[in-house]
N, CA, C and O of each residue as an XYZ file, in Angstrom:
348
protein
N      93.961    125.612     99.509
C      93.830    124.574    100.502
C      93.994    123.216     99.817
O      93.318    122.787     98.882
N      94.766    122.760    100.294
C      94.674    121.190     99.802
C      93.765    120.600     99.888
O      93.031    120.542    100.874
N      93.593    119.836     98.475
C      92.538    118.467     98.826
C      93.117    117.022     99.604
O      94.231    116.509     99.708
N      91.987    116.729     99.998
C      91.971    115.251    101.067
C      92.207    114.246     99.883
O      91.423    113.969     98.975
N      93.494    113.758    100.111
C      93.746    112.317     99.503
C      92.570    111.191     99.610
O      92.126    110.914    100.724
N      92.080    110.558     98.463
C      91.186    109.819     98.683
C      91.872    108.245     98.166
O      92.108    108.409     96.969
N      92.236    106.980     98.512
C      92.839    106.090     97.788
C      91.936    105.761     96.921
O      90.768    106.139     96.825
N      92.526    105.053     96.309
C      91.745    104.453     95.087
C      90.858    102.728     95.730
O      91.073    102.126     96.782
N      89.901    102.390     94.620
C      89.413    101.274     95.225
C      89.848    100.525     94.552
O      90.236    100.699     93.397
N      89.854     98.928     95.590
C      90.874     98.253     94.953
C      89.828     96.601     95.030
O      89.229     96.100     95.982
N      89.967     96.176     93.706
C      89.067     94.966     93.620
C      89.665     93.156     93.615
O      90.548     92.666     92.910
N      88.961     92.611     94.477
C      89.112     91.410     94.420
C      89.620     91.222     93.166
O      89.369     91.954     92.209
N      90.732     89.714     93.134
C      91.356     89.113     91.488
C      90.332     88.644     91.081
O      90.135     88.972     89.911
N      89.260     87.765     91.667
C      88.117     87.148     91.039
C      87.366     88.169     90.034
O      87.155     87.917     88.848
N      86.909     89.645     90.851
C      86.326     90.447     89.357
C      86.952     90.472     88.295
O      86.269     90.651     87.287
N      88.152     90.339     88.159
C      89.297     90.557     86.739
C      89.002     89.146     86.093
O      88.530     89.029     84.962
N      89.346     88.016     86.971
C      88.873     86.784     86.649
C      87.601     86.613     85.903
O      87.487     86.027     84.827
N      86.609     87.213     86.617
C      85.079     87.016     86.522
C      85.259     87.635     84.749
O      85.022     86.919     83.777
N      85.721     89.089     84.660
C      85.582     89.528     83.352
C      86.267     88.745     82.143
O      85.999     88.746     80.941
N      87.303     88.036     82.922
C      88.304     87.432     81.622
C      87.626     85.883     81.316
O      87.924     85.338     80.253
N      86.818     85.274     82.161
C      85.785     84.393     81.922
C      85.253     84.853     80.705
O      85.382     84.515     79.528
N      84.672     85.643     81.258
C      83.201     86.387     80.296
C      83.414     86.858     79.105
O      82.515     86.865     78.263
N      84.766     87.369     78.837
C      85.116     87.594     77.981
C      85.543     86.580     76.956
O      85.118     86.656     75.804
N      86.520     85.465     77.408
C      86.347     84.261     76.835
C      85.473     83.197     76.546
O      85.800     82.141     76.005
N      84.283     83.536     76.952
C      83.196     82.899     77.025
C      83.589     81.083     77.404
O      83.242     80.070     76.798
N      84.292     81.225     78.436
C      84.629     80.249     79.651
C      83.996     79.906     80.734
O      84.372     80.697     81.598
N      82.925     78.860     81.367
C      82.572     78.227     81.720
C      83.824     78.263     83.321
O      85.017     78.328     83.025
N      83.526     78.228     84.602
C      83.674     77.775     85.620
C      84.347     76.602     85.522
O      85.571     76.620     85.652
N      83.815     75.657     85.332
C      84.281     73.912     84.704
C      84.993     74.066     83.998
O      85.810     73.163     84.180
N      85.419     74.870     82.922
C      86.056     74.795     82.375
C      87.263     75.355     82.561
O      88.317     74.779     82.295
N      87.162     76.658     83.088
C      88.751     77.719     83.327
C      88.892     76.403     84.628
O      90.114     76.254     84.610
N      88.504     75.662     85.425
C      88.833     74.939     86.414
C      90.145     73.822     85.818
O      91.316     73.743     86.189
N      89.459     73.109     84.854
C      90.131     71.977     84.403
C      91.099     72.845     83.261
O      92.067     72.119     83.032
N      91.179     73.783     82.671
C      92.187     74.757     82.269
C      93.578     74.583     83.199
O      94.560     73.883     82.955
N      93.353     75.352     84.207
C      94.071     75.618     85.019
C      94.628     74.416     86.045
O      95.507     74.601     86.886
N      93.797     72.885     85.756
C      94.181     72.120     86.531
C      93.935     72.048     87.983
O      94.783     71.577     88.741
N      92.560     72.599     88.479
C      92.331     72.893     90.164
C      90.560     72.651     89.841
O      89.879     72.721     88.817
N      90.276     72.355     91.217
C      88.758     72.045     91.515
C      88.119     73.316     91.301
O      88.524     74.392     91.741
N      86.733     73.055     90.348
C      85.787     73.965     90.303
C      85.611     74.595     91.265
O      85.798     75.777     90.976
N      85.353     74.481     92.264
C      85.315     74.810     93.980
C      86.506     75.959     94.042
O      86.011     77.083     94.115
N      87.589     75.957     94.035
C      88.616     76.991     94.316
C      88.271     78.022     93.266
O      87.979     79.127     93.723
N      88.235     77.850     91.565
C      87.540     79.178     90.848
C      86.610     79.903     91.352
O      86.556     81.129     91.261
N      85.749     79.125     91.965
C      84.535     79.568     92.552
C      84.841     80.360     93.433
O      84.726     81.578     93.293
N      85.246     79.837     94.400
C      85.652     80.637     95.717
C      86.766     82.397     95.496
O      86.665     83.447     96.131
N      87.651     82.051     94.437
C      88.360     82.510     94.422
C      87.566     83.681     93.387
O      88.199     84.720     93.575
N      86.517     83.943     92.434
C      85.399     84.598     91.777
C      84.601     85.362     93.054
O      84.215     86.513     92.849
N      84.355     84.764     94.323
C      83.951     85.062     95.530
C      84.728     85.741     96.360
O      84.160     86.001     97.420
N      86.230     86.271     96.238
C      87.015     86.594     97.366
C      87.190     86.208     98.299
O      87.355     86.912     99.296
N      87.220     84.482     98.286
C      87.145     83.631     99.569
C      88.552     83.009     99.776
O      89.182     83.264    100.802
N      89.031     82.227     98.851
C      90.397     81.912     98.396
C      91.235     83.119     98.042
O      90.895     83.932     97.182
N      92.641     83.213     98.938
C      93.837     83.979     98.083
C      94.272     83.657     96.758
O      94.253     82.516     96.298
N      94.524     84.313     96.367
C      96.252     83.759     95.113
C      97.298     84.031     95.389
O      97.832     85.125     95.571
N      97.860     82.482     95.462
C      98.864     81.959     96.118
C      99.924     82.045     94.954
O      99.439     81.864     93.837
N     101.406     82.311     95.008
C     101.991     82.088     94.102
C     101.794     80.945     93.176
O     101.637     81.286     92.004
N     101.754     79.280     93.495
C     100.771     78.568     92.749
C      99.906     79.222     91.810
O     100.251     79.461     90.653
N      98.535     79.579     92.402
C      97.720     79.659     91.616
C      97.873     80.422     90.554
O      97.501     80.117     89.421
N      98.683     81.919     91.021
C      99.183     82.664     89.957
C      99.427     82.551     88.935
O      99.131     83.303     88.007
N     100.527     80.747     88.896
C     101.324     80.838     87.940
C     100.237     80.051     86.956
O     100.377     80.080     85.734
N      99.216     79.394     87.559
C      98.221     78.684     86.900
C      97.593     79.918     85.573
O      97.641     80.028     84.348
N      97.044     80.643     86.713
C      96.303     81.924     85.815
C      97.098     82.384     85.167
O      96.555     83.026     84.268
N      98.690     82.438     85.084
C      99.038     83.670     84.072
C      99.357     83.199     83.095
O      99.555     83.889     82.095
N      99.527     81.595     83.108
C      99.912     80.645     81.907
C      98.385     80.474     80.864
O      98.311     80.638     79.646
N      97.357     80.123     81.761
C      96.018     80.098     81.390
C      95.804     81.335     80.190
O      95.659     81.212     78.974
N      95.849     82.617     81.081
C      95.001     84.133     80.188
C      96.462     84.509     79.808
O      96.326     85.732     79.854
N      97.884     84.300     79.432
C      98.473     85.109     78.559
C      99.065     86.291     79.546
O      99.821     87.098     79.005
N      98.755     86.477     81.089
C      99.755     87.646     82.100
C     100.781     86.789     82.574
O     101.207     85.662     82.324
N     101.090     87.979     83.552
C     102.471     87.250     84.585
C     101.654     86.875     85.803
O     100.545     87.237     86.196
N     102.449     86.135     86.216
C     102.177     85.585     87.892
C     101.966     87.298     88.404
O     100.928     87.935     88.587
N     102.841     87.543     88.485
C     103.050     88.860     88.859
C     102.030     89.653     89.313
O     101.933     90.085     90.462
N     100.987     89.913     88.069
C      99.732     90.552     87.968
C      98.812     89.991     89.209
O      98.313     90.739     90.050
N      98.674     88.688     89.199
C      97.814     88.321     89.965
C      97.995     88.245     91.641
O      97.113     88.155     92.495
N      99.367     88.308     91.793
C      99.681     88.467     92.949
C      99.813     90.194     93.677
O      99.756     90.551     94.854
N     100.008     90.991     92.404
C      99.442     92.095     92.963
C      98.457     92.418     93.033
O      98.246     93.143     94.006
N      97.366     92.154     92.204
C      96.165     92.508     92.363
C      95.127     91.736     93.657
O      94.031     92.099     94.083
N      95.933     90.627     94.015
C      95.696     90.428     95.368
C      95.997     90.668     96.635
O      95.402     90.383     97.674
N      97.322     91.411     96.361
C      97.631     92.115     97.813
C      97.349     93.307     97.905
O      97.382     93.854     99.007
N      97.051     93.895     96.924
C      96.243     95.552     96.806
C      95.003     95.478     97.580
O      94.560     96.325     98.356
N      94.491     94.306     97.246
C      93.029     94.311     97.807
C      93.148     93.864     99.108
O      92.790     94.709     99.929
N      93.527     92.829     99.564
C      93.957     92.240    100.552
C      94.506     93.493    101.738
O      94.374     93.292    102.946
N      94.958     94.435    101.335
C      95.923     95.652    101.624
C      94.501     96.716    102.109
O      94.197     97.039    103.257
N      93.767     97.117    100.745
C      92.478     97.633    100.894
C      91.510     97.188    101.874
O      90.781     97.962    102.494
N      91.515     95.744    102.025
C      90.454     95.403    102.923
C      91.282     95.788    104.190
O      90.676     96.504    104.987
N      92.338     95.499    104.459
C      92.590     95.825    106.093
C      93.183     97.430    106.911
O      93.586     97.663    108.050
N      93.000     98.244    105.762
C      92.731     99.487    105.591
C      92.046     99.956    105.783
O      92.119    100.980    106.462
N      90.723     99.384    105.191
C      89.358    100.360    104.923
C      88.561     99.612    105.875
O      87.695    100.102    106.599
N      88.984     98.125    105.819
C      87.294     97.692    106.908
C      86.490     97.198    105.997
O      85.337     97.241    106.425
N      86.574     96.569    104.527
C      85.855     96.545    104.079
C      85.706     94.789    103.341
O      84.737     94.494    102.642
């Protein structure tokens, strides 16, 4: 009998964010003025409140060393997940 496909879970960019903070031992204020954008949008965007916008992408991937790329998928996965699941 087959098993029931289960998708995978798929996480806000801010947790990846949140870890690559933490890992750099980077300050809010600081990855803000990094990246050239108001403390307020890191924030939000650490919160899953703000998208990533191609903009911001290109902010973050210049910032941590990825591609735009990354960040724009890892936001439509989730983005994708939430209107999937309900969640």
């Amino acid at each position: 009998m087959p098993s029931k496909l289960v998708s995978a879970e798929s996480f806000p960019p801010g947790e990846y964010l949140r870890d690559e903070l933490s890992e750099r031992g980077w300050t809010i204020s600081e990855f803000a003025e990094i990246i050239g954008q108001p403390s307020q949008v890191v924030s939000e965007m650490l919160e899953a409140r703000v998208k990533v916008t191609p903009d911001l992408a290109q902010r973050l991937s210049a910032a941590l060393g990825t591609s735009a790329q990354v960040w724009l998928n890892l936001e439509e996965a989730y983005r994708l997940h939430t209107r999937t699941h309900g969640t």
